[in-house]
C-alpha positions as CSV (number, residue, x, y, z in Angstrom):
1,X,83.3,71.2,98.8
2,X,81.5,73.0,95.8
3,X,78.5,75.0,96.0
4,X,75.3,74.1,93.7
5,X,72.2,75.4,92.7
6,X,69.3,76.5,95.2
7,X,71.4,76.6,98.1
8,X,72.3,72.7,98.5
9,X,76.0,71.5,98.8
10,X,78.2,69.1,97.5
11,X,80.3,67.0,99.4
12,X,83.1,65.0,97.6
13,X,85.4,62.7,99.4
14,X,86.2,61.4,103.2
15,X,83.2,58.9,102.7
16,X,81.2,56.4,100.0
17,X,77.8,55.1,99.3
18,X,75.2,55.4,102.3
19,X,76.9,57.1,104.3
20,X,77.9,59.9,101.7
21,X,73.9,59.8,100.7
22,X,72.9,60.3,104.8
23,X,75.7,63.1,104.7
24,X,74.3,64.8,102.1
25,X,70.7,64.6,102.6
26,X,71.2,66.1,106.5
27,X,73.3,69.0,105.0
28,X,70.7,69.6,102.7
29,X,67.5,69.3,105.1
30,X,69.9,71.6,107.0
31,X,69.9,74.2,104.1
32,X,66.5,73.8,103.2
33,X,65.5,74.3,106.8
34,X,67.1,77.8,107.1
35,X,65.6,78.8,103.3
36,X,62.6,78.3,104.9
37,X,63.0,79.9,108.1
38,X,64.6,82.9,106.6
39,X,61.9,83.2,104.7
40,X,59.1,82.9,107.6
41,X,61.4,86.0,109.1
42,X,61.6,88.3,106.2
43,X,57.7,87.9,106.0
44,X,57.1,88.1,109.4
45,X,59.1,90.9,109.6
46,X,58.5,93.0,106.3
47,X,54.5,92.3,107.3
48,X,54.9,93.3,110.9
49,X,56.7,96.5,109.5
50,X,53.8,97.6,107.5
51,X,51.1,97.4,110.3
52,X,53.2,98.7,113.0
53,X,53.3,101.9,110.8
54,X,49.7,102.1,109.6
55,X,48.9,101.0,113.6
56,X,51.0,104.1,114.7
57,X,49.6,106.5,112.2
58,X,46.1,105.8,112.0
59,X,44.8,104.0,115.3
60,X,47.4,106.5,117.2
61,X,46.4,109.5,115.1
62,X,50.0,110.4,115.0
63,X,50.1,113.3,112.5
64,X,54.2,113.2,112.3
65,X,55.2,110.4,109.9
66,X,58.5,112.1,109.4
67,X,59.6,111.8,113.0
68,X,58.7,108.3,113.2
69,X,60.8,107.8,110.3
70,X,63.4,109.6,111.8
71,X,63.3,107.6,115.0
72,X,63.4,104.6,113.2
73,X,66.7,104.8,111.6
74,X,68.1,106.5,114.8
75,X,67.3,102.8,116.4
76,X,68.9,101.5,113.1
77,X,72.3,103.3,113.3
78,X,72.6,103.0,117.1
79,X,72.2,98.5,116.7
80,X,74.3,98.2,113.9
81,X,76.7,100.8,115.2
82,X,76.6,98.2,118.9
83,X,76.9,95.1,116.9
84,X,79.6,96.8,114.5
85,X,81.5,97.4,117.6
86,X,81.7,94.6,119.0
87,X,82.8,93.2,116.0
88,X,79.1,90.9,115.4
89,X,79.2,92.6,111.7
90,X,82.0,94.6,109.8
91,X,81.1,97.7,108.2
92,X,82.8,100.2,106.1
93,X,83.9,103.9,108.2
94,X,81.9,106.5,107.0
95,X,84.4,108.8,104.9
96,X,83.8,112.4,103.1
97,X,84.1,110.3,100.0
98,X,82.0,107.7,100.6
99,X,79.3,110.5,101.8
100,X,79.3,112.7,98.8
101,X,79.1,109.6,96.6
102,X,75.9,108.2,98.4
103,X,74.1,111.1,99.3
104,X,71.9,111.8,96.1
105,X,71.0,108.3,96.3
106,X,70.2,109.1,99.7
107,X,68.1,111.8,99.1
108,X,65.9,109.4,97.2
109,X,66.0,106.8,99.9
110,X,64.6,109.2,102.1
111,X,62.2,110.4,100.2
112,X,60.7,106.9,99.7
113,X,60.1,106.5,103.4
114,X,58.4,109.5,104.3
115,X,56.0,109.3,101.5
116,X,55.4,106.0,102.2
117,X,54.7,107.1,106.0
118,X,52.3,109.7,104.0
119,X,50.5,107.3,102.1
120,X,50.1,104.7,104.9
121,X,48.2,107.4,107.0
122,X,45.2,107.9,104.4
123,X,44.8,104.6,102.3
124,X,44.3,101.6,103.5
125,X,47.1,98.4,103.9
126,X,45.6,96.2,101.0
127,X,45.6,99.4,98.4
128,X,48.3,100.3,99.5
129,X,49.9,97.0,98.2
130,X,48.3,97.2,95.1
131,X,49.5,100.7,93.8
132,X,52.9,99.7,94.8
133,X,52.8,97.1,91.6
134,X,53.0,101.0,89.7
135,X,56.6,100.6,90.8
136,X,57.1,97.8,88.7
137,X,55.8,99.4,85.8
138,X,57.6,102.3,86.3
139,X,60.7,100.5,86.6
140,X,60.8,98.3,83.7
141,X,60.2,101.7,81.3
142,X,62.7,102.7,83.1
143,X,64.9,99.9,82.4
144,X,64.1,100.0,79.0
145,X,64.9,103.7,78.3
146,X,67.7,103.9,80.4
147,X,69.8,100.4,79.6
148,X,68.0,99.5,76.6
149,X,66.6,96.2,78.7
150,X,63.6,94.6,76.8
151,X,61.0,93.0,78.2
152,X,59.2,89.4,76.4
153,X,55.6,89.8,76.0
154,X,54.1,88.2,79.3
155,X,56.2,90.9,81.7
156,X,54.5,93.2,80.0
157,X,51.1,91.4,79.8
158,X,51.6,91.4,83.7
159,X,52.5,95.4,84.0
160,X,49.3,95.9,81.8
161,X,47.2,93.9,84.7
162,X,49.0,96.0,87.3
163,X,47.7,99.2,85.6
164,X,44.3,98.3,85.7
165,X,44.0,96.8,88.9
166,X,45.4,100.0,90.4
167,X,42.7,101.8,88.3
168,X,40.0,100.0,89.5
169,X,41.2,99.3,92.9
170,X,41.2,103.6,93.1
171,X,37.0,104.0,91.9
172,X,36.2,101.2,93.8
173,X,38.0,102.4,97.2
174,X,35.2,103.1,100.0
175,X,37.9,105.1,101.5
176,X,39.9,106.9,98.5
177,X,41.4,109.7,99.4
178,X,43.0,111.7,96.8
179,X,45.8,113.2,98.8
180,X,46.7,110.0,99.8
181,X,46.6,108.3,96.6
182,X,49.0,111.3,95.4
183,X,51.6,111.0,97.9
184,X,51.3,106.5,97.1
185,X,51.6,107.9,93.0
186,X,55.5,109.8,94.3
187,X,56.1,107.1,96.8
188,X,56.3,104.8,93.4
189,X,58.3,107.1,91.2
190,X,60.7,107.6,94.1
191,X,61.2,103.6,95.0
192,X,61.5,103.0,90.9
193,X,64.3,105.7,91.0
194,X,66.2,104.1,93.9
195,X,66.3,100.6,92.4
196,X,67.2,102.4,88.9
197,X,69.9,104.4,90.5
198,X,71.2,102.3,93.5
199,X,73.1,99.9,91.4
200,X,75.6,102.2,89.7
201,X,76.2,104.4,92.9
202,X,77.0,100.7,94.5
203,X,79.8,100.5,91.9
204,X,81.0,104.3,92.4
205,X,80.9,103.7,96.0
206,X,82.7,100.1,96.2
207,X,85.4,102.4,94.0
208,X,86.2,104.8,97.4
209,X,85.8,102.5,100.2
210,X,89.5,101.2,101.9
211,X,88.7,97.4,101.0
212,X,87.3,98.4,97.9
213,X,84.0,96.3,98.9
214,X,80.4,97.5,100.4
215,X,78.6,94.6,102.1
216,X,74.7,95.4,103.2
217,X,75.8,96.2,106.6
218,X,77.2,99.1,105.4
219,X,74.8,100.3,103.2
220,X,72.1,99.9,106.3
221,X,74.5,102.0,108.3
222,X,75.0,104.3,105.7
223,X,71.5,104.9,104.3
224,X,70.2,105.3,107.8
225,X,73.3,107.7,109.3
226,X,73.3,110.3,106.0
227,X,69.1,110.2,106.9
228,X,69.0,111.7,110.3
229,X,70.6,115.2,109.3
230,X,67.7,115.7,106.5
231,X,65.1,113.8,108.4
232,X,65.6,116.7,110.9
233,X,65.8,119.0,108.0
234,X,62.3,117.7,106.9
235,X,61.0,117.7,110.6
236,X,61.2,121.7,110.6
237,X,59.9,122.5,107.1
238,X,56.8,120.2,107.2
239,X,56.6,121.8,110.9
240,X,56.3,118.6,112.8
241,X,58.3,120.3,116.1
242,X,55.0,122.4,117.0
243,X,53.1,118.7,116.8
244,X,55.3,117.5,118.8
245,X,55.1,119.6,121.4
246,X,51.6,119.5,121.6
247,X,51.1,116.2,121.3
248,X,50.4,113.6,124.3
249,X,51.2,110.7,122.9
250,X,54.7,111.4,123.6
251,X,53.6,111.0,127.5
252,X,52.4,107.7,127.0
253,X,54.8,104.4,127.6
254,X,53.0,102.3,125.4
255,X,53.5,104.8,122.4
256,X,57.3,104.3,122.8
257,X,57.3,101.1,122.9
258,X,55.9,100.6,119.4
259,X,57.5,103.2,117.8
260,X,60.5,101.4,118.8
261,X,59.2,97.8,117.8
262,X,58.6,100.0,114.6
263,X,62.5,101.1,114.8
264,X,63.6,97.1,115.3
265,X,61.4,95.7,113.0
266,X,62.8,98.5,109.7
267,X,66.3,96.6,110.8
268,X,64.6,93.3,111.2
269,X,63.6,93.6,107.3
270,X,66.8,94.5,106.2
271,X,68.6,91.6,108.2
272,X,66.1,89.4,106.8
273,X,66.0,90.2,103.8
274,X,69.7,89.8,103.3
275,X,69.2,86.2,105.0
276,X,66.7,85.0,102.6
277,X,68.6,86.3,99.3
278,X,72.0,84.6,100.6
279,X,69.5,81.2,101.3
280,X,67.8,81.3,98.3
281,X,68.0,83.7,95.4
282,X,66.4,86.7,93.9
283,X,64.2,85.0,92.0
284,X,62.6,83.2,94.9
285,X,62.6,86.5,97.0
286,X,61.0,88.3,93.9
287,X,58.3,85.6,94.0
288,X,57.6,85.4,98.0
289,X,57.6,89.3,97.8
290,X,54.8,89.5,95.4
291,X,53.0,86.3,97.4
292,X,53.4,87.7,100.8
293,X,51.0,91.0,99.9
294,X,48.2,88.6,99.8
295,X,48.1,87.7,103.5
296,X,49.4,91.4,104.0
297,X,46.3,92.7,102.5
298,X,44.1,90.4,104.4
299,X,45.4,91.5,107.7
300,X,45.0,95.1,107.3
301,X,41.4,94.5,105.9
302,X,40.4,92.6,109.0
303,X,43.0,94.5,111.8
304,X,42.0,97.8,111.2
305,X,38.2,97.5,110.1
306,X,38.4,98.7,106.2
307,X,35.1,99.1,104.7
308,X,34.9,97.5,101.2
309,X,33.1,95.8,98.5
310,X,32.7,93.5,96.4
311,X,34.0,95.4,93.8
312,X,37.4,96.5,95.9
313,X,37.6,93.0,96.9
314,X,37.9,91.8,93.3
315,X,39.9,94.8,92.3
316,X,42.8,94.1,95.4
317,X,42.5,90.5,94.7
318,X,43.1,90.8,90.8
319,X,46.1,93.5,91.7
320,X,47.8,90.6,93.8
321,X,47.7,87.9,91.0
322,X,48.8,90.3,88.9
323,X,51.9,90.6,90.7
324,X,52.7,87.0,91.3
325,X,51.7,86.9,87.9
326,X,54.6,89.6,87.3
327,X,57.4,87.6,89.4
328,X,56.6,84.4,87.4
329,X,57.0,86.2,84.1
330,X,60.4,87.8,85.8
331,X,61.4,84.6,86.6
332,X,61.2,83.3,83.3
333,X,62.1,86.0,81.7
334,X,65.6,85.6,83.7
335,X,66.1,82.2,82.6
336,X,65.4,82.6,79.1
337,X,68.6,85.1,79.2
């Protein structure tokens, strides 16, 4: 048994002619099948993920997007702790080592989540989307002056698009808001420097680990343990503890509820995700990442009653081609190499 191309196999021997063709086409309908319900999942689950938050931070008015964060990855570490346990999933023991090697990386991580929780609280879901295309922009200069990785001319054709569709998307929000847009601009630089940077600490970190090896599992566990000591941190500084007391939403049931849905579901995306790149591929999870902002958008347009224009519409609209325009261009880009 060999393994080809897009997730298909390759049976050879035990039987001939039709039946080796039936055998083959079931284990391939069987492949294809979970491609495409991984994929339904990560989608589901990385859109869900998005609204929950926005749901919790605007329509709840709750003015502690650290904490939620917080509370999410305390959800995180306490399933894949269970299901580590009970031997579901093997994961690497947390060592001093290991620690010291992942924490600036984890520093960053961090910061990318509460700034995003920042950003989701004043700008709307579809803008939101579009000035996360900055990331890619800042990313590939960062690629190029960092491991001298050059881009062909329609990558950067597509980052160019990005650019302005973030500009334009910005005058023509109904709803700008600058502090918003400020904390998005950091959330971008911060998610560009965790992509840039995660990579070689992998490497270091694969280095210190007893089997020498660090599946996602571990990295979930990790990432998510090493941010509850300076989540709390955070909580204190940005004073969130006097908010918290005051606050009545912590009385409320319901309130739980979804900010534990909004705990599952940060797992659910990285259990998905993981699903759908060992389906498929990174080039087809590039691509259904850039096309899955477009019904993203829509939702929190219509969900949470965004005013807009004509104008924004185009704008948001012209910022979402632009990144499956992007992915297409990575794609190809990728195979030229």
């Amino acid at each position: 048994m060999k393994p080809i191309e897009n997730g298909e196999i390759d049976l050879e021997g035990g039987k001939s002619g039709k039946d080796t063709d039936k055998s083959v086409r079931s284990n391939r309908v069987k492949i294809h099948n979970q491609a495409l319900l991984s994929g339904l999942a990560y989608c589901i689950s990385s859109c869900s993920m998005i609204l929950v938050n926005k749901f919790v931070l605007s329509s709840y008015d709750f003015n502690a997007g650290i904490s939620l964060m917080l509370y999410q990855n305390f959800i995180s570490v306490i399933i894949v702790s269970i299901l580590s346990t009970t031997g579901i999933i093997s994961t690497e023991p947390l060592t001093w080592r290991l620690i010291k090697v992942w924490f600036p990386v984890n520093m960053i991580f961090v910061g990318m989540l509460v700034t995003s929780m920042f950003s989701l609280r004043y700008i709307n879901v579809a803008m939101v989307t579009v000035l996360k295309n900055v990331t890619n922009v800042i990313t590939a200069v960062g690629e190029m002056y960092l491991f001298n990785k050059h881009h062909d001319s329609r990558v950067w054709a597509a980052l160019f698009l990005m650019i302005i569709s973030a500009i334009s998307g910005g005058i023509t929000d109904l709803s700008f808001h600058a502090v918003g847009y400020a904390w998005q601009i950091i959330n971008c630089f911060l998610t560009a420097s965790y992509s840039l940077t995660l990579r070689r600490v992998m490497d270091t970190a694969k280095q210190v680990t007893k089997s020498g090896n660090l599946n996602e599992f571990s990295m979930v566990l990790l990432n998510n343990t090493l941010s509850i000591p300076l989540g709390i941190l955070l909580v204190f500084i940005f004073n969130e503890v006097d908010y918290l007391s005051r606050t009545p939403l912590l009385k409320l049931p319901m309130f739980w509820l979804v900010m534990t849905l909004s705990g599952f579901l940060g797992l659910a995306i990285s259990f998905t995700s993981m699903w759908f790149l060992h389906q498929t591929g990174a080039t087809t999870y590039s691509l259904v990442g850039s096309l899955n902002k477009i019904p993203l958008s829509v939702a929190g347009i219509v969900l949470f009653h965004v005013p807009t224009s004509l104008e924004n519409s185009a704008s948001i609209f012209f910022g979402l081609l632009a990144g499956v325009f992007f992915a297409r261009a990575k794609i190809r880009e990728k195979s030229q190499s």
